[in-house]
C-alpha positions as CSV (number, residue, x, y, z in Angstrom):
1,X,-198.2,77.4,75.2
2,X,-197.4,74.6,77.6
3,X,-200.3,76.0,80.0
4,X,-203.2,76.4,77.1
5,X,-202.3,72.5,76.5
6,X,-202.5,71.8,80.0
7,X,-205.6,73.0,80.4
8,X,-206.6,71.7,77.4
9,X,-205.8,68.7,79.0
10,X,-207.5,68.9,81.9
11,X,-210.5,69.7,80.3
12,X,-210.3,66.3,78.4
13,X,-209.8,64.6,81.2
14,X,-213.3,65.7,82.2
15,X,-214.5,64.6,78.8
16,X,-213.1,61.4,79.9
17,X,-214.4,60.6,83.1
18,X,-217.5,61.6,82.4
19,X,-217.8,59.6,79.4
20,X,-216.4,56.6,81.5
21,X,-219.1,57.4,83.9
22,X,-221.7,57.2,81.4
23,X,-220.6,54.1,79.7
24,X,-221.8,51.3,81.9
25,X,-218.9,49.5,82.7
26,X,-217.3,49.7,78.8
27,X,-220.3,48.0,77.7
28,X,-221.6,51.1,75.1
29,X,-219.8,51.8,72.7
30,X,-220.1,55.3,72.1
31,X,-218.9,56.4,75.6
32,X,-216.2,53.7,75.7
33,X,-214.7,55.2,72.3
34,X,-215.1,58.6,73.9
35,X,-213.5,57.7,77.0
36,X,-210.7,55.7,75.1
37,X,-210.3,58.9,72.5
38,X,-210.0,62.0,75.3
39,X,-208.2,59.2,77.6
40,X,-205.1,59.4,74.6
41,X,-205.7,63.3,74.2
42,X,-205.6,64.3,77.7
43,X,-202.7,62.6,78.9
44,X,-200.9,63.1,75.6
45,X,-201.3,67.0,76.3
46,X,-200.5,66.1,80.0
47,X,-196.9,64.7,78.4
48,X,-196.6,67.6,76.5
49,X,-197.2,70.3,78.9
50,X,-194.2,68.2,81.5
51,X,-191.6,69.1,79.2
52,X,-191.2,72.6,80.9
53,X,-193.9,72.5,83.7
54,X,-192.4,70.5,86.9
55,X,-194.0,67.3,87.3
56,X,-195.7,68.2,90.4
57,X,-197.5,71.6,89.6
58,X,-198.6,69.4,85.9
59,X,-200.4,66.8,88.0
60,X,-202.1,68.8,89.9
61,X,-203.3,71.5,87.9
62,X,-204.2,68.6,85.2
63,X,-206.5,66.9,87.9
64,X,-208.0,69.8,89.4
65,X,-209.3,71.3,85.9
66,X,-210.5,67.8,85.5
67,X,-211.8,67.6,89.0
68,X,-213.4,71.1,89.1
69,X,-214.7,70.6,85.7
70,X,-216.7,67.0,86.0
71,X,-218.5,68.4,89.0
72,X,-219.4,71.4,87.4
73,X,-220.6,70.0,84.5
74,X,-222.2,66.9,87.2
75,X,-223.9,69.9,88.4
76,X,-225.0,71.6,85.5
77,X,-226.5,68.1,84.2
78,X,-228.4,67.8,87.3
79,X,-226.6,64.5,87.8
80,X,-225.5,65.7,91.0
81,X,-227.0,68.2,93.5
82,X,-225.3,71.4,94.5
83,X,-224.8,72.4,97.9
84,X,-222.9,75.4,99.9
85,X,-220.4,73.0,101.0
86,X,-219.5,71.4,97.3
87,X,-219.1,74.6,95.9
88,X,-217.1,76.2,98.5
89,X,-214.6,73.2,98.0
90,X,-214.4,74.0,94.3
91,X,-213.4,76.9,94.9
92,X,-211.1,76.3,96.8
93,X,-209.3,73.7,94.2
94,X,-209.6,76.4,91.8
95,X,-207.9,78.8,94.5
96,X,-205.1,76.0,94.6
97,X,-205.0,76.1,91.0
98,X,-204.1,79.7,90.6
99,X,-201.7,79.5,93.5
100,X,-199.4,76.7,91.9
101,X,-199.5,79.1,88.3
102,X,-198.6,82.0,90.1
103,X,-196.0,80.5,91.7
104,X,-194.7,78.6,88.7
């Protein structure tokens, strides 16, 4: 269960920072109270998911989903361009990813 909400997790942490992205500074309101809201959500699931995943393999797994997941969706947007090279690093993070699970 502690994985789903990590995940979880790191998929609001996408929410997030892209909201943060999109909210000028905090000056609109919509994307400030969606950044404040997943902000709360994502590391409360963060805390949740520590109490039996080491610190370590949390973090990194937490920022990676979030990583992997605001470029993909940067991507997907057309806010940023996709090239050979980007997506070859995200898969590598996602390679990472599965390596610290396995070996959890």
């Amino acid at each position: 269960m502690n994985w789903f909400v990590l995940v979880a997790s790191g998929l609001f942490e996408a929410v997030w920072a892209t909201a943060l992205g999109q909210s000028d500074g905090l000056r609109k309101p919509l994307p400030s109270l969606i950044f404040v809201v997943a902000s709360i959500i994502s590391l409360g699931g963060l805390a949740w998911a520590m109490t039996s995943i080491p610190t370590g393999t949390a973090y990194a797994v937490w920022t990676a989903i979030g990583a992997v997941t605001t470029t993909v969706w940067a991507l997907a947007t057309g806010a940023e361009k996709a090239t050979t090279v980007k997506l070859l690093c995200l898969l590598g993070i996602v390679a990472c990813v599965v390596g610290l699970k396995v070996t959890s």
